[in-house]
Structure formats: C-alpha cells, structure tokens
N, C-alpha and C positions, 0 to 999 in steps of 0.2 A: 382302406388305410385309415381312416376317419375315426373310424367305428372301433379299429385295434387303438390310436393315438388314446384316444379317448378313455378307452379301460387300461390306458397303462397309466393315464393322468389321474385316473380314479383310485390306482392302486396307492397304500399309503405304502408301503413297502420295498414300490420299486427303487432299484438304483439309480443316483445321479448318471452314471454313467449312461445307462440305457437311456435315462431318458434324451441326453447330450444327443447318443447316435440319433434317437426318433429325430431333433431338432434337427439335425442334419437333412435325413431322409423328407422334411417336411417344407426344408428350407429347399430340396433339389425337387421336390416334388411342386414345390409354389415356381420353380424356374419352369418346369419343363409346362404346365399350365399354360402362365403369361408367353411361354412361347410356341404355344396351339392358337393361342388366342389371335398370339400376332398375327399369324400363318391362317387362320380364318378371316380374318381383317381383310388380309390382302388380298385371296380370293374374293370376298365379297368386292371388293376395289375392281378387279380383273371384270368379275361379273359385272355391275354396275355397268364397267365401260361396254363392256359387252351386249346388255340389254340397249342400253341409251342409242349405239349403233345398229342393234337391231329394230329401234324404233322408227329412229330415222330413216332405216333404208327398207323399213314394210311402208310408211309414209310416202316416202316418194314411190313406189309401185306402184300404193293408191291412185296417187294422183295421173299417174302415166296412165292406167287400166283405164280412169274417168277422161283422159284426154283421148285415144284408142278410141274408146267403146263411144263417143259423141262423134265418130267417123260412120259410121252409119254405113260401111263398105262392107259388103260379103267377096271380097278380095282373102284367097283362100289365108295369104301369110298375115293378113292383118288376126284373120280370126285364131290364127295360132299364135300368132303374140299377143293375143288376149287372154289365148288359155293356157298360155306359159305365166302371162302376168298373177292370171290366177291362180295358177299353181305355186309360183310363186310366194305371194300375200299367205298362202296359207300356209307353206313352210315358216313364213315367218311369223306369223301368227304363234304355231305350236313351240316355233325356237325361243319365245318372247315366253312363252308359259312355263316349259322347263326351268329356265334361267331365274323366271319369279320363284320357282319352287324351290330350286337351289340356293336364291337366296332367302328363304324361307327354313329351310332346313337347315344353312349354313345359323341366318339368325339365333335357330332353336337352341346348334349347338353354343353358339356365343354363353348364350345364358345359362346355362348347364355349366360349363368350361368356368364363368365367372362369378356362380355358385359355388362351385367348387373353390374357387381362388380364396372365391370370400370364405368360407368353412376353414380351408386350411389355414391362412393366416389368422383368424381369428383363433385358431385351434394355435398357432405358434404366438399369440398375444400371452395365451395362458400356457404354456410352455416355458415361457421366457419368463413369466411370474412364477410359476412353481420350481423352475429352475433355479431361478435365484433365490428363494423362498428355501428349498431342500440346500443348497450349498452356503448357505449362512448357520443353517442347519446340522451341515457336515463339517463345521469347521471343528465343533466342540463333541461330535458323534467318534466315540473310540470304534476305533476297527480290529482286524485282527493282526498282531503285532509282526513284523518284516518276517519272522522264522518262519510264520505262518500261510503270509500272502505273496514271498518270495519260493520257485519252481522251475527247474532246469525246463519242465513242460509247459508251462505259462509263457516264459520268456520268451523261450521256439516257437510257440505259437503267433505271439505279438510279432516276434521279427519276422515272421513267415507273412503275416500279415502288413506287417510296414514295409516289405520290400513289394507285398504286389501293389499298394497302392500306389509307391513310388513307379514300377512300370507303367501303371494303366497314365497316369501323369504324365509322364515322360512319353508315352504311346501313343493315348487315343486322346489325353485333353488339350495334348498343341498340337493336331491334326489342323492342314490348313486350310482344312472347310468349315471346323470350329470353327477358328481365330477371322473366317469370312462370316459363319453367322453371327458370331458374338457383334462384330461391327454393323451387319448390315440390320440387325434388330433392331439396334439401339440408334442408328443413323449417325449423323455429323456428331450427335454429343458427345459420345466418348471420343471424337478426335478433337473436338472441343477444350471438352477438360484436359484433354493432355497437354497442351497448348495453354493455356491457361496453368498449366501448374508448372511448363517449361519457365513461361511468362514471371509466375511469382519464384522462380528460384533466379530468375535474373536479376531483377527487383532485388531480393534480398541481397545478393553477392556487392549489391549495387550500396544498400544500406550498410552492410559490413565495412563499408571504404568508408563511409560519412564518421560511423562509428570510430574506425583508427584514427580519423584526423579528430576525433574531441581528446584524444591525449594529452594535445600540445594545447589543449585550452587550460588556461590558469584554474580552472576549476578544478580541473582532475589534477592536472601534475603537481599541485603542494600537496595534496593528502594520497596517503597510501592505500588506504580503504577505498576511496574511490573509484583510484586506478587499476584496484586490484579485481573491483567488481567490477567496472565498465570491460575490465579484458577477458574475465571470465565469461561477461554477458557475448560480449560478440565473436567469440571464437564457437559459442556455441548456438550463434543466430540463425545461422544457414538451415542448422539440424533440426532448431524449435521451429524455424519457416516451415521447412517441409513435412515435419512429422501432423502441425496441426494444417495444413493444407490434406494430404493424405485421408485424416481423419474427415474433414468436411466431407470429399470426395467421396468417401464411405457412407456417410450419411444421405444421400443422392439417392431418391428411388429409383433413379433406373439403372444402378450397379448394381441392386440388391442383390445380387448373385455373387458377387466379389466383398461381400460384407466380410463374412470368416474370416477369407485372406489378408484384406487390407486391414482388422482388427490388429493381427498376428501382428501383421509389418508394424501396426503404430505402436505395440506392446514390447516389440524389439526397441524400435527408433527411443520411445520413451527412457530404457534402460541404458540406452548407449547413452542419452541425452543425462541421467544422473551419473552414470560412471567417468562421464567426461567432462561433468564439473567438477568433480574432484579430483579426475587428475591434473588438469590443467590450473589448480587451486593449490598444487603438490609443488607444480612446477613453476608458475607462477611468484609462489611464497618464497622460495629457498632459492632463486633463481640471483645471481649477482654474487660476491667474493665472499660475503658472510651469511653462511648456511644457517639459518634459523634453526631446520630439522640434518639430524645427521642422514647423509649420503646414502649409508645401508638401510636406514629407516624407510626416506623414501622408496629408496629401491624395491622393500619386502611390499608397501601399500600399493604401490603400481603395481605391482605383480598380483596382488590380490584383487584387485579393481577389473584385471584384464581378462584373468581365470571368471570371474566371477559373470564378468560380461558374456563371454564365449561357451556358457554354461546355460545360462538364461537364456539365448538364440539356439542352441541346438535343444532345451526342454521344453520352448515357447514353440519350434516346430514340430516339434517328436506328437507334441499332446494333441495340435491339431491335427495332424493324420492319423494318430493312431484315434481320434475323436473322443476323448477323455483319457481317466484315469487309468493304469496298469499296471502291471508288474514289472517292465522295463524301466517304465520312469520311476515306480520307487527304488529300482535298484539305481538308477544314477543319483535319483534323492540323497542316498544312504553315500555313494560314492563323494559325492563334493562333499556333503554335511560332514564326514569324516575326515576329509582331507581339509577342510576349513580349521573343523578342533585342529590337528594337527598343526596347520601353521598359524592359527592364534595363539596355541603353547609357544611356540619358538618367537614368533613375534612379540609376547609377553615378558619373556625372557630378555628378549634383546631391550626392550623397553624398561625394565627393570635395572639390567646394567647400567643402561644410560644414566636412572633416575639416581640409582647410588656414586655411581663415579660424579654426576651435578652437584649431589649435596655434599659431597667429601670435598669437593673445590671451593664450595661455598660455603661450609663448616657448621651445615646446620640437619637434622635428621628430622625433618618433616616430610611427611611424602608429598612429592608435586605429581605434576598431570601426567607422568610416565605413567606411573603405578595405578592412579586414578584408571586410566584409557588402559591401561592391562587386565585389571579388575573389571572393567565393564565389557571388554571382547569377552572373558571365560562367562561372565555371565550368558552374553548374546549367544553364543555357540554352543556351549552347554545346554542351554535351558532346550534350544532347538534341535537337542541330534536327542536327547532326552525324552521330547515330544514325539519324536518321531520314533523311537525305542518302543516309547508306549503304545504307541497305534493314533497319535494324533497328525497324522501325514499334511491334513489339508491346516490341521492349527499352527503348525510348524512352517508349513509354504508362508502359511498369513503372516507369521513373526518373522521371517526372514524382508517378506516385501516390507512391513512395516517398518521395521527397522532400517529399510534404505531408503524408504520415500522421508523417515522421519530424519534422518544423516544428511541430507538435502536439504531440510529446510531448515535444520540448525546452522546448515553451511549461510546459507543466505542470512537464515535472523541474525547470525552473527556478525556478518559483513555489513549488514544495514545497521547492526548496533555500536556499531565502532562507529560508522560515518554519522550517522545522530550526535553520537557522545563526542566526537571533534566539531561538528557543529554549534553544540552546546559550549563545548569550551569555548571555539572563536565569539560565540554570543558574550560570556562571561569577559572577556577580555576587552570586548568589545566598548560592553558597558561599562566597566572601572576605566578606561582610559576619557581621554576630552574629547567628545564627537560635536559636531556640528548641531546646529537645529533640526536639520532635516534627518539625520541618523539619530538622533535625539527622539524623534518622533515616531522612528519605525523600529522602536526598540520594542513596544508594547503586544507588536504584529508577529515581530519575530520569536519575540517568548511566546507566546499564545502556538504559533507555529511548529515548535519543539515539541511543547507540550499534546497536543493536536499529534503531532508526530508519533511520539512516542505512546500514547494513548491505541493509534492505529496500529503500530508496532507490535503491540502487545497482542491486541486482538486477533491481529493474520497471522500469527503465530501458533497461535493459539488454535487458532480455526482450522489452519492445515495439518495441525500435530494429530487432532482428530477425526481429520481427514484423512492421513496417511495410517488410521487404523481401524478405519472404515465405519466412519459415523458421517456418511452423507447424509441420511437422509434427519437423523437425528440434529446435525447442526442446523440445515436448512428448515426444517419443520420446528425444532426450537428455539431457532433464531426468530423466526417468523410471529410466533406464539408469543415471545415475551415480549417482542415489538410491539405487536397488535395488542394486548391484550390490556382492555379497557376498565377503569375502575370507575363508576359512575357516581358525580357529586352532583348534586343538586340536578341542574338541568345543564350539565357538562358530562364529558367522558374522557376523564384525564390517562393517557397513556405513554409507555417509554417513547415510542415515535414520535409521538405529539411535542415532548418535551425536546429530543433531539432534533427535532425542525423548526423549534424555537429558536434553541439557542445556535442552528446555525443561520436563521434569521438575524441574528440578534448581531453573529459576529460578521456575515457581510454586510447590516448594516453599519456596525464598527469599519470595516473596514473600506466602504464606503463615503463615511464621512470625512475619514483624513484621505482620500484621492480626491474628494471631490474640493473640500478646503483646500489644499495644495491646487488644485486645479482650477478652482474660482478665484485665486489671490494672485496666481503668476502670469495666468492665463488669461480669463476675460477680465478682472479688474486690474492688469500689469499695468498699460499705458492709458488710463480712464482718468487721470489727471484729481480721482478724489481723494478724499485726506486719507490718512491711512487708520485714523480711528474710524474711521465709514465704512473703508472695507472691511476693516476685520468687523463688525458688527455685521456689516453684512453679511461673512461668513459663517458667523457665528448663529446669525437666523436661522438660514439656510439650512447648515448641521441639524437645530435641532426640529427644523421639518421633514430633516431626513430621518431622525431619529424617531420621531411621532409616529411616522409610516413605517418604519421596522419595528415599532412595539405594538401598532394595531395590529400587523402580520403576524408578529408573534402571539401577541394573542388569540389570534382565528388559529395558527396551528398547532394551539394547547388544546384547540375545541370551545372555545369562548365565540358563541354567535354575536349579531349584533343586539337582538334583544339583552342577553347576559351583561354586553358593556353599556349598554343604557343603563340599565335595573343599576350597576355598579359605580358608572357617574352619578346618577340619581339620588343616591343613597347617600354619595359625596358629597355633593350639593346640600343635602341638607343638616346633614354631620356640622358643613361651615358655617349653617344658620345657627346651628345649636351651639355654639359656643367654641368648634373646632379649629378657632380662626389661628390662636397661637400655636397648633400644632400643624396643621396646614402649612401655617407659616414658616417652622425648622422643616418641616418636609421639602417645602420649595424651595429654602435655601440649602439644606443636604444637597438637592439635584442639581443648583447652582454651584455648590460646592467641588462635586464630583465633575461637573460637564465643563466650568470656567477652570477650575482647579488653580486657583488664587493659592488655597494652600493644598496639600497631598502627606500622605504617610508617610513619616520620617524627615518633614521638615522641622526644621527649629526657628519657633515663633514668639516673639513677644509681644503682651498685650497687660495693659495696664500695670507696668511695670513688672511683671512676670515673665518669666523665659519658660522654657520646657520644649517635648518634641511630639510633635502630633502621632500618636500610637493608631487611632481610630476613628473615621467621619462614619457615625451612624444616619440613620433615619431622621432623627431628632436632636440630636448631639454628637460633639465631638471630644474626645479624650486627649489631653493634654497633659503628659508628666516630664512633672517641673525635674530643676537636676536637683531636686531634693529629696526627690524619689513620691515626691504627691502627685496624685491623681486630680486634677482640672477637668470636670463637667460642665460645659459650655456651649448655651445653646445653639443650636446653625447660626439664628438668624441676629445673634452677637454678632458672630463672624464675618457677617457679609456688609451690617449695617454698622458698625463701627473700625474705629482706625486699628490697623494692628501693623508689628514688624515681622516680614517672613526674613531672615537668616539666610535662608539657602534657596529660596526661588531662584529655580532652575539651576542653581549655581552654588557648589557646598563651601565652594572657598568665599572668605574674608579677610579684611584687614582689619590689622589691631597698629595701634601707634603709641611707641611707648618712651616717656618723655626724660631725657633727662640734664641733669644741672650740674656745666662743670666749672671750676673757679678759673680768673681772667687770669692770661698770662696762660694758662695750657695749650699744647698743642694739636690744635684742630683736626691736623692730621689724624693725628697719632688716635685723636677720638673717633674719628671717623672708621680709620681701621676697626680698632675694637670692636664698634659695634656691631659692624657687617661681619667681620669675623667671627660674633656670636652669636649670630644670626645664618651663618651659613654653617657652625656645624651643627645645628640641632636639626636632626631627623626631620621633624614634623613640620619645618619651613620650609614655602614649596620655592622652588625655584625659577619659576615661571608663574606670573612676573617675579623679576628681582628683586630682593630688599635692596633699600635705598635709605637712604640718612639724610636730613635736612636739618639746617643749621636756622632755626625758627627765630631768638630774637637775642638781643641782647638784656638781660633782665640787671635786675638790682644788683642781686650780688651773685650771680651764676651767667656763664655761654647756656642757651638753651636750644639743646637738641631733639631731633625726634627719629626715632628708627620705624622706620613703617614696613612692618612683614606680612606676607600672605600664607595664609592656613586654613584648616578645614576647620569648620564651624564645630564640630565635637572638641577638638583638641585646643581650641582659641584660648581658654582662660588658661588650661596648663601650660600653653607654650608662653602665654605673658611671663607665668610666674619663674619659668623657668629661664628663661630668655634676663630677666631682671637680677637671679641668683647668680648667672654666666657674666653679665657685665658689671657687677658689682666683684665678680675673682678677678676678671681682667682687668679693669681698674686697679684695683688693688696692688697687682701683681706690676702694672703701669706707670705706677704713683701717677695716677691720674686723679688727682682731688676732685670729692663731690662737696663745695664748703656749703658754711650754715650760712642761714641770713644775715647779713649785716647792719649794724643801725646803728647811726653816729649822735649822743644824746647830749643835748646844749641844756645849761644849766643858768636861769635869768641870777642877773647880780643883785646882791642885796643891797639897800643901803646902810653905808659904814663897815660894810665887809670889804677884803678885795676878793677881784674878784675869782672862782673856781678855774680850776685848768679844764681844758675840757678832754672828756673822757670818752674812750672810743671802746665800744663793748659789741660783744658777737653774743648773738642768745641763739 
C-alpha cells in the first residue's frame, strides 16, 4: 500500500478526490496498525507474566531437587521425586525458552508493525500537504461544466454507493464488540473525556446564568449595543463551549481514529453557531412594539438562514461518506445555488418595495440600505451559481463560505462599532461638562483607551475579513515578517515590534504614574501629618522615577543596549560643555513644562502684559498667539523661571467685574434688578456661580456699583462689552441716570469788588 500511496503522491495528475479516498484508506490503515500493536503489547504483557512465573516456579524446584538430593536415602519414592523434580526443572527450562522466543518474535513484530506506523503516517504528513496543496489548487482549476459531469449513471452509482456505506455503519461499525474494543484500547481515557466534556457543558450552562444576570448591571441596560451583543453572546455560549471543546478532543492522539468524524461534527456546530447569530440578531433587533425591520422581511431571512443551515449538515455529511467530491453533491450544489438566485430575486424585490414606499413617506428619492442589500444579494448569488455554470464548483463552494464567515464578522465589527462610538460619545460629554479632579485626571486614559480601541477595532477586522477568505497563512507569516523585520542603524536594529513595545512601555508607565500618585497621596502619605507641598513633591519625585524606568525600558525595547545609551549620554555631556547649556536648558524646561504642566495647549496666558493661547510646547519653545492673531516664540525656560498669568489653569471660567455709576437719589433696587437681569439673559454667563451685584462705595457724584459675572475665558472681553451695551438699553429704558461729575467752583473776592455768587457747574 506504501509503495501504490507513494506513485499516486508522485503522480501530478492525480485527482483530489482519489487522493482524499488514499487519505482515508491510510488513515484506517494507521488504525488498524496501532491496534496490532496494541494487541502484541498485551501478549507480550501476558508472556512476561508468564515467564516471570515460570521462573519462579523452575526456582523453587531447584531449590526442593537440592534439598531432596542432600537426603542421601535410596528410599525408592525419594528417588522418584527427584527424578520427577528433574523432569520437572527441565520442562521448565524449555517452557522458559519458548516464551523468550515468543517474546523475541512478538518483539520483531513490534518493530516491523511500528515501521510501518512510522511510514504510513509520514506518508499521511505528505498527503495532508499535497492535499491541501492540490485543493487551493482546485479552487481556481475549471473543470467540466454540470452538462458534462452531471449522469443518470454517475448518480446511481454514488447512491448505490452511499447507501452501502450507510449499511456497513449502521451494521458492522456499532457491532458491540466494536464499541468494547474501541473502549478497551483506549482505557479509562475515552470515558475520561466524556466526563470531562459532560463536566464543561455544565460549567457553561452555569456561566450562561452569570451572563443573564449582567443585564440588570447599569452597564448593559442604558446602551442598546451592549445588550444587544452580551444576548447574542450568551444565547450562543453553550454552542461555542461545546463546539471548541469537541474540537480539542479531536485533537487528542488517541482518538485519532475519530478525527474525520468529529471534524465533520465541528464544521456542522461551527455553521449552526453563524446561522444562529443572526438569527437571534433578527430577533433580538426587531423584538418589542416597534419593528425596526418589517415582519415579512424577517420572516423571508430566517427562512433563508434555516434552509441554508439544514443544506450545509446534509452536504457536510454526504461528502464525508461519499469521501470527496461527486456528481450527487454537485447536483445538490446546483439545487440550493438555484433556489437561493430564486429567493434573492423575490427577497430583492420585497426590499425594493419597502425601499420605495420609505422614501415616498419621507419625500425624498435617494436610495437607502434596501436597494443597497438588494443589489449586493444579486451580486452574491449570481456571481456564485455563474461559477458554478462555468465549472468553478470548488471557487463557488469558497465564495459562498466566504461570504458567510465574512456576514459574521461584519455582524460583530458592527455591534463593537456602535458600542466604541457610544462610548466615545459618553467620553465627549463627559469632557465638556464639570468633572471632579479625580475624572479630570483620568480623562487622558480614557481617550488614549478609545483610541487604543479603535485602532484594535480596525485591525481584527481586518484580520478576520482575510481570514474568512482564506489568507491564514499569509496574515500569520505577514504579520510576523513586518513585525520582525529589522532595519539596522548604526549599532541598533530598529523594528515595527520594537517600536510597539515601546510605546506600550511608555503607556503603562503613563498609566502607572497616575495609580501610583493617586496611591502615594491618599494612601501612604493620607495621615503622615506632612505639609501638603511635601507631599506632592514627593509625589512628583517618585512619578518621574517612574518615568526614567519606563523610558530606559523603552529604550532597550527599540534595541538601544546599554553601551548605545552611554555613547548617547556621553555625547550629551559634552554637547553641555560646549556651549549646549541654554538649549539643554529649554529642553529641561519643555519636560518640566509637559510633566508639571503649569501651563498646557489651549490655555489662555498672560505674560508681560500680553495675552494669547498657548497653540504649541516644543522641545525648545513654545507658541503663543496673541487675540491679534500674532505668533509669540518664547523660550521654555522664560516660562518656568519667570512670572506669568494662566487664565484658565484647570479651570476655563472667570470673572470679570464691571463697574458702574449711578446718580444719588435712584433707586437701588431698581438698579440691582437691571443688572442681574442683564446679566442673566446673555447666553454666554454661566449660571453657576451666580451673578451677584454689590453696592461698592458711595463716591462723589455717583452710587457705585459692580456686577460680577462668570464666563469662559475666550468669550470674557465680548460678554463685558456686550453686558455694558445691555445695561446702558435698560437704563435708558429705566430712567436710571448715569450723571457726570460734579464740582462746586468758589471764586476768591477781590478787593472793592463785591463779592461773586458762587457758581455750580457739571463738566
């Protein structure tokens, strides 16, 4: 058999198919070996016992013959029981020799038997390579087209043949002397694993229960996405439990005999496991008083979803017993592929109507996701009953799977992109309202973590989409390649890994520093009775020792030894001999700038009588434009060693106070009103804290008021100016007088004059 496997693996010619059967005949021929093997094992076991006891009991003969024969009697029955003993001894003598030889001969065969083992399976190593090798092969290889390979006499023959292998199955493979040797070869394991797999389907039924009660956790019930993927997830837990348990079990050498079958079972399990998140995604979605999708819609998709299932387990069985490809399964090929076009014409249709009776209520004639998802079933169905028209049977198989493995994982990328994209939102909302210090703080974590998200998002999407069309080995070997693959600088070897184990160096030592600040301030210096500028400096150390040890790690996992960061301090060193001392110096204050963060992008800061908003903290400088729309370049180490006003450190609101003068004799009330009243309907005054009015002094010739309002530091000067034009209309409108100064001017007397009246003037 060897020696045929061999020249059929040599032929370039031969059929998949044939060689499919050989894999079969090689894979029952590797069973029926290991179980000669067994079967000489055990004799050799049987014999061993057998010798051992015949040693023992030539042994003691011995020893009786030597105890006998030292009686030195010619007593006639002594001398017959000596020459029985020696007869005896010497039976067992010869009995002890055969046994060796048997086990000698049984030996021989051992290794002969596990030559052979070894031959065949090596011989199904490269079977299993050419196999798959010719059916990647076969995918794009035209055959000849259905007129051709379809035959009233083909058919009869495959059925003639699939009904006797279903007898001999049903006949001689659950004979219950089988179903004894199958157990008793294999021992305790296989009732082992049964038990063990009883075991993890309890376990899961068990986790299915934990899973319903996360419903009622506040996490799931305000978002819909969530709830709608944690129900999809666990209604089809039980199924993913068992299918990838099964699969392991398969994997197990000493089932290898039950490989084919339990593939089949997981290639089933697998198909029920995507047909049954979508429907339960059908039902799920539309489920409650308002039908998202119309009633008949769903109805046509489950029904397509069910057919489609119950097609896939009788052509997933058909193909194992008939052991490849044939003229029955293309004729039911041909059968569903046609009845598919068929009800994606009418389901395209009914989607069509929908789409038009939508836009005629909606008054608008653009085409929505009806027409879209109508237009891409004719594609889907067309392209594949087409293929299959041509003679591309196995290109056609590929597109149909592909196209449902890929309908899965759009299901998912979708449902994960909706719960991302409401996470994002609550982030956003999160941010523009008034949060604490401590939310304040882990706002930088949680954008980093969308982002992070979404990034990943993108990628296993991406991954699987390629997967679902059969680029294993090409993502995994190109994935690996551009990871690994090293550019070499000087005495480094800079690479995409290296660089992405930086920076996730980088981010959990970020996110290191603020648990462990939060954790050194609340925690071990909470009741330490020191000042609280002590601790925080303390804190502040600490961080950037933690930060020094996440940028040396980073640096060793770009591939920087420690010779490289010598040579590179080194060179540092003398950089600050030579004259580097004032750029050194915005260097160090950039990193004080960034790590104390006194001020940050998008603050509003004044220094030396200049306003503006910080656009940029470089290396060396930072960008500062004025509202005059100029550009300020100004060194770090300005910023750090000189006085400056931040505006909005930590905080975008301010107050402005805005003063004003009204004549004696008005009513206070009355001005009080006004003000507040003009101060609460303008937009852009916040309402918390309150405006408030204060009645400041009594002056010369004015009551002096002040209205003190809070607003956002961008809108501060327009809400003065505008605030100013509002209580100058309500005055107005008030007769609430703002008088001018007053000044009473006395006039010395002359002599031989009389003297002036005195004159009272407003300037």
């Amino acid at each position: 058999m060897v020696l045929t496997h061999s020249a059929m693996l040599l032929a370039a010619d031969m059929e998949v198919e044939k060689l499919d059967k050989a894999r079969v005949e090689q894979q029952q021929a590797l069973d029926t070996v290991t179980g000669r093997i067994t079967q000489i094992a055990e004799k050799n076991q049987k014999i061993e016992q057998l010798r051992k006891q015949t040693d023992e009991q030539y042994h003691l003969d011995e020893n009786q013959l030597l105890e006998v024969s030292a009686l030195n009697s010619k007593d006639k029955a002594i001398v017959t029981l000596i020459q029985r003993l020696k007869s005896l001894k010497d039976i067992l003598a010869k009995k002890t020799g055969l046994l060796q030889k048997l086990a000698e001969s049984h030996t021989i065969q051992t290794v002969k038997w596990e030559e052979t083992r070894d031959a065949v399976a090596s011989m199904s190593k490269k079977y299993d390579a050419v196999i798959k090798e010719r059916k990647e092969q076969e995918i794009f290889k035209r055959k000849d087209g259905p007129a051709a390979a379809l035959g009233w006499v083909k058919i009869q023959e495959e059925i003639d043949g699939l009904v006797k292998r279903l007898r001999l199955l049903l006949t001689r493979d659950l004979e219950p002397a089988k179903i004894v040797d199958f157990f008793v070869s294999g021992g305790f394991l296989y009732i082992t694993t049964i038990l063990l797999l009883i075991i993890t389907l309890a376990i899961l039924r068990r986790l299915v229960r934990v899973l319903v009660n996360l419903e009622q956790q506040p996490f799931f019930g305000r978002d819909l996405w969530r709830l709608l993927a944690l129900r999809i997830f666990y209604r089809s837990f039980p199924l993913l439990g068992t299918t990838l348990a099964l699969y392991l079990y398969s994997m197990l050498p000493f089932v290898s005999s039950s490989v084919p079958f339990l593939r089949a079972v997981c290639h089933v399990l697998l198909i029920w496991i995507l047909c049954k998140w979508w429907l339960d995604f059908l039902t799920l979605w539309n489920e409650g008083e308002h039908h998202r999708v119309s009633v008949r819609l769903v109805c046509l998709l489950r029904l397509m979803l069910r057919i489609s299932f119950i097609f896939a387990i009788g052509y997933t069985a058909a193909y194992s017993l008939l052991g490849g490809a044939g003229a029955l399964l293309l004729l039911g090929r041909l059968l569903f592929e046609f009845g598919l076009l068929g009800w994606s014409i009418y389901l395209g249709r009914v989607l069509i109507q929908e789409g038009d009776a939508s836009a005629t209520e909606k008054r608008t004639h653009l085409p929505n996701w009806r027409t879209t998802l109508a237009g891409l079933g004719y594609f889907i169905v067309g392209a594949g009953a087409f293929l299959e028209l041509s003679g591309y049977g196995q290109l056609a198989l590929r597109w149909y799977i592909s196209w449902g493995l890929t309908s899965s994982v759009l299901l998912w990328g979708g449902l994960i992109f909706f719960i991302i994209r409401e996470e994002e939102r609550g982030f956003k909302k999160m941010s523009e309202s008034e949060t604490s210090e401590d939310k304040e703080k882990s706002l930088p974590i949680r954008w980093l973590a969308l982002r992070l998200c979404w990034v990943a998002w993108l990628g296993t999407v991406l991954t699987w989409i390629i997967l679902a069309w059969g680029g294993k080995e090409a993502v995994a070997v190109g994935f690996v390649q551009v990871m690994t693959y090293a550019i070499p600088l000087g005495g480094m070897n800079l690479s995409l890994l290296g660089f992405v184990q930086a920076f996730l160096v980088l981010l959990f030592t970020h996110a290191a520093t603020r648990l462990w600040r939060r954790f050194f301030l609340k925690t071990l210096l909470a009741k330490s009775g020191l000042a609280l500028g002590v601790q925080e400096s303390m804190a502040s150390v600490s961080g950037y020792a933690i930060w020094a040890f996440g940028i040396i790690s980073a640096f060793y996992a770009l591939g920087l030894s420690a010779t490289s960061l010598a040579v590179a301090f080194g060179a540092l060193g003398v950089g600050l001999g030579f004259g580097l001392q004032t750029i050194f110096n915005n260097f160090v204050s950039g990193i004080i700038l960034l790590f104390e963060r006194p001020i940050q992008v998008g603050d509003v800061i004044e220094i030396k009588g200049v306003t503006g908003t910080v656009k940029n903290i470089r290396v060396r400088s930072t960008v500062v434009q004025t509202w005059d729309n100029a550009s300020l370049i100004i060194p770090n180490s300005d910023l750090i060693s000189n006085q400056l006003t931040n505006w909005s450190f930590k905080d975008m609101r301010v107050r402005r106070n805005i003063s004003i003068g009204t004549a004696y004799g008005a009513d206070v009330d009355a001005i009080k009103d006004a003000l507040l009243e003009a101060a609460d309907q303008h937009p852009l005054v916040l309402q918390e804290p309150k405006p408030d009015v204060l009645f400041a002094d009594f002056g010369d010739s004015a009551l002096i008021f002040k209205l003190r309002v809070w607003t956002s530091v961008q809108h501060a000067v327009g809400v003065e100016s505008e605030l100013r034009f509002k209580i100058d209309r309500l005055f107005r409108e008030r007769k609430i007088e703002i008088p001018y100064p007053k000044r009473d001017i006395h006039i010395r007397s002359i002599e031989g004059a009389a003297p002036p009246p005195v004159v009272n003037t407003e300037s």
